[in-house]
C-alpha positions in Angstrom: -126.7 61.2 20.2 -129.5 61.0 22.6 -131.4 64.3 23.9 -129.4 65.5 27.2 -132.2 64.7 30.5 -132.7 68.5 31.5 -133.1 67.1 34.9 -129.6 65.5 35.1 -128.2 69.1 33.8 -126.5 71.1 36.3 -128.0 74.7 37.0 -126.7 78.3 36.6 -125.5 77.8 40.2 -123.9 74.9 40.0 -121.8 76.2 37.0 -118.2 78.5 36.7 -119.3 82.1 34.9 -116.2 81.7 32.8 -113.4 79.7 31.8 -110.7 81.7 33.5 -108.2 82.0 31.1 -106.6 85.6 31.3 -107.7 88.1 27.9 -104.3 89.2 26.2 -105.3 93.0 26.1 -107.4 95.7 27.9 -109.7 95.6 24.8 -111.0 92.3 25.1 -112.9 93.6 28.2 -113.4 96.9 27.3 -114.9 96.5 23.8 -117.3 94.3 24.1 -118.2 96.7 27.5 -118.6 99.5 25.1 -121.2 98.0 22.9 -123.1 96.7 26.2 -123.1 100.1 27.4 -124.7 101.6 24.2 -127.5 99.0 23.9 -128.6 99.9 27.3 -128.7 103.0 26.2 -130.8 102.5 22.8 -132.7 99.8 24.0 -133.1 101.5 27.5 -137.3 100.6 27.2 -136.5 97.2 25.7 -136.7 94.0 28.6 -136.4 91.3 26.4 -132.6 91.1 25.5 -129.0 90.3 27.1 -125.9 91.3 26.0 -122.9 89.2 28.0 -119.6 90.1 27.8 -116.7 87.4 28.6 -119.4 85.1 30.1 -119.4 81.5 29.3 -122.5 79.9 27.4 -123.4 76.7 28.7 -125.0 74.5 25.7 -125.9 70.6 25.0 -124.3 70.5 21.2 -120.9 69.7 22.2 -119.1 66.5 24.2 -120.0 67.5 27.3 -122.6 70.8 29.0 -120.3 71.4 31.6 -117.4 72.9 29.2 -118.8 76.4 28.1 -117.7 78.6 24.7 -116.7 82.2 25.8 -117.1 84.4 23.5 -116.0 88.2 24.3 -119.4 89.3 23.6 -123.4 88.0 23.0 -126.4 89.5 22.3 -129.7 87.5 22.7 -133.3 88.5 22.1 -136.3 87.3 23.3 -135.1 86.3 26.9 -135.2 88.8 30.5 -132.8 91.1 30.4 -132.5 90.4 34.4 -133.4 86.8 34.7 -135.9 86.5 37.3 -134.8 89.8 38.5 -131.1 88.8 39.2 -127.8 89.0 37.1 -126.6 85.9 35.5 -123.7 84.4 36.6 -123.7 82.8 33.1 -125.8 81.7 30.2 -127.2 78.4 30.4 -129.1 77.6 27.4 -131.2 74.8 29.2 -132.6 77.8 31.3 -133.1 80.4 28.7 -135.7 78.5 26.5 -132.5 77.2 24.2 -132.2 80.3 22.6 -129.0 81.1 21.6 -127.4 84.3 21.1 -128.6 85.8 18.0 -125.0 87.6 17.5 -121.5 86.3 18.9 -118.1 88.9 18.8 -114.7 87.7 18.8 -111.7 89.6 19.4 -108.3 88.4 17.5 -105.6 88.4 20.3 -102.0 87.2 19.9 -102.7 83.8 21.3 -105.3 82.4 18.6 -108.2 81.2 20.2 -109.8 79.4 17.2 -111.4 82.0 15.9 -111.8 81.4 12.1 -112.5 77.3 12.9 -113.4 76.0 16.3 -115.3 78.8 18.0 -117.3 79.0 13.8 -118.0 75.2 14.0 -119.4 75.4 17.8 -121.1 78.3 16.9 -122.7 76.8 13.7 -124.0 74.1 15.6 -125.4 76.7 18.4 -127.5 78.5 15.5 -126.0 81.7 16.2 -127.1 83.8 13.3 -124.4 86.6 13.3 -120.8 85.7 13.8 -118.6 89.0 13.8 -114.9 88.6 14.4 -112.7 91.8 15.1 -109.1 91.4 14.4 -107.5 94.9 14.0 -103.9 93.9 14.7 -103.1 89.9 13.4 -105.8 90.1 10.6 -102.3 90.0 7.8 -101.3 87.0 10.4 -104.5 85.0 9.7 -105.1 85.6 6.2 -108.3 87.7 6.8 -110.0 91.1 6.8 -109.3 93.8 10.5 -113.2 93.3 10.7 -115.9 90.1 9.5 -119.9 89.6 10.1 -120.6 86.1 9.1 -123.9 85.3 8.9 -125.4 81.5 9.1 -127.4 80.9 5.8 -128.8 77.0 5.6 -125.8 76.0 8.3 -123.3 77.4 6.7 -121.0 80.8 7.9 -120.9 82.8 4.3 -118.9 86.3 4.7 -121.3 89.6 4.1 -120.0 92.5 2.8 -120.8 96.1 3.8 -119.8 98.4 6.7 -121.1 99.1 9.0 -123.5 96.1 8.2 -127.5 96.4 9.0 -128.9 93.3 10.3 -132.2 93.5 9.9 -133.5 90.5 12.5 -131.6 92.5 15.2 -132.5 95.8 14.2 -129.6 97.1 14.6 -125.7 97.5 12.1 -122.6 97.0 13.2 -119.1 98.4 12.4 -116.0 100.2 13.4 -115.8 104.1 14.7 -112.5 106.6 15.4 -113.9 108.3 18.5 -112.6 110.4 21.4 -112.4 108.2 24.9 -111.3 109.8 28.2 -109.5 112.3 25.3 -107.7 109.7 23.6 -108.6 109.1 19.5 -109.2 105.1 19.6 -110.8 102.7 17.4 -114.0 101.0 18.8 -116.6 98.7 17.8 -120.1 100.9 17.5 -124.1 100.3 16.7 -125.7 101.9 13.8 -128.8 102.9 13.3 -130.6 101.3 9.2 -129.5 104.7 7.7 -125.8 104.2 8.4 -125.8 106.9 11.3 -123.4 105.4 14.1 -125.0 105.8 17.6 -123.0 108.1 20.0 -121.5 107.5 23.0 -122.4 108.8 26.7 -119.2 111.1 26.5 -120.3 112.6 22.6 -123.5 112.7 23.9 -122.6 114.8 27.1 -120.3 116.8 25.2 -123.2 117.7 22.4 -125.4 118.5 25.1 -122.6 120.9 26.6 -122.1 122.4 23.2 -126.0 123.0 22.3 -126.3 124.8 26.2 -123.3 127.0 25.3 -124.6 128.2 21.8 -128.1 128.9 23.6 -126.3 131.0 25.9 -124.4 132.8 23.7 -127.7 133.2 21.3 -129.4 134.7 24.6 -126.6 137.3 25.6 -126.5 138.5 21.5 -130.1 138.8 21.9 -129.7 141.5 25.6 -130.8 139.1 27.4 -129.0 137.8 30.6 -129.2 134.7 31.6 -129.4 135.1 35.3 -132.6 137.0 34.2 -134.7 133.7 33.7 -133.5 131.8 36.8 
């Protein structure tokens, strides 16, 4: 196959941002969302990555660069995390230096999307280095484990063990959490820090803060001393 001519390529513009096939369930937005929301919190001084949720990937290793893959979620280092100051409407990888997303999620729904073979072979031939697959409610349906990090060793997807599981070219592990959301106990996808600690959410993170303020209070006023005093 001959190398595609970058100038006959269509640009970001030119492009749908997604496929436009409906997700199953709230979670195949929401998820990936949640893990977004946390790297912009950890990586809040960091410019140089993206994380796209449900946003198609435009590439040249298939039959044709207009049909995108869309994964639920991406992460990619080493490209602006606002290209040229703007918000993608997709990835194009023609545009981003041809550097693919260093980690790909997929979420099992009821409708199998080609999870555990076509999405694996496109992204094998992408180079994606960390393939995770989350399948909390059809894993006994597909023969396979709730939660999977594949990783890409000499072109090939081999399964890793360990959870959460550190990536060390990422900096970063990834795994599953019970936390409290808007007061309801849910399972989510988190970020974990090399030690195993899982990063907390904004809402655990408020609520700590609350807690620590009240216990200084209450440390203050068994001490004589009232708070209205310092103000």
């Amino acid at each position: 196959m001959l190398p595609p001519d970058l100038k006959q390529l269509p640009t970001s513009d030119e492009l749908p941002c997604s496929d436009d096939i409906p997700v199953d369930n709230e979670d195949q937005n929401f998820l990936p969302n949640v893990l977004l929301f946390l790297l912009a919190s950890i990586w809040a001084d960091r410019m140089d990555w993206y994380f796209g949720a449900d946003m198609a990937i435009y590439h040249t290793t298939g039959v044709n660069p207009r049909v995108p893959v869309v994964p639920d979620g991406f992460l990619s280092i080493g490209v602006e995390r606002k290209k040229g100051g703007k918000s993608r409407k997709s990835y194009v990888l023609w545009e981003e230096q041809d550097i693919p997303p260093i980690l790909v999620l997929e979420m099992v729904s009821h409708t199998p999307g080609g999870e555990y073979d076509d999405k694996l072979n496109i992204y094998t031939r992408l180079g994606v280095l960390y393939y995770v697959i989350y399948n909390p409610e059809f894993w006994k349906r597909d023969g396979h484990q709730p939660f999977e990090v594949y990783k890409l060793v000499n072109g090939i997807y081999q399964l890793q063990i360990g959870e959460p599981f550190w990536m060390p070219e990422i900096g970063l592990g990834i795994g599953r959490a019970q936390v409290v959301f808007g007061n309801i106990p849910q399972e989510q996808l988190a970020w974990y820090d090399e030690a195993g600690t899982r990063y907390p959410t904004a809402e655990e993170r408020a609520n700590q803060e609350r807690q620590e303020k009240e216990r200084l209070i209450e440390r203050l006023r068994a001490n004589g001393i009232n708070l209205e005093d310092l103000l």
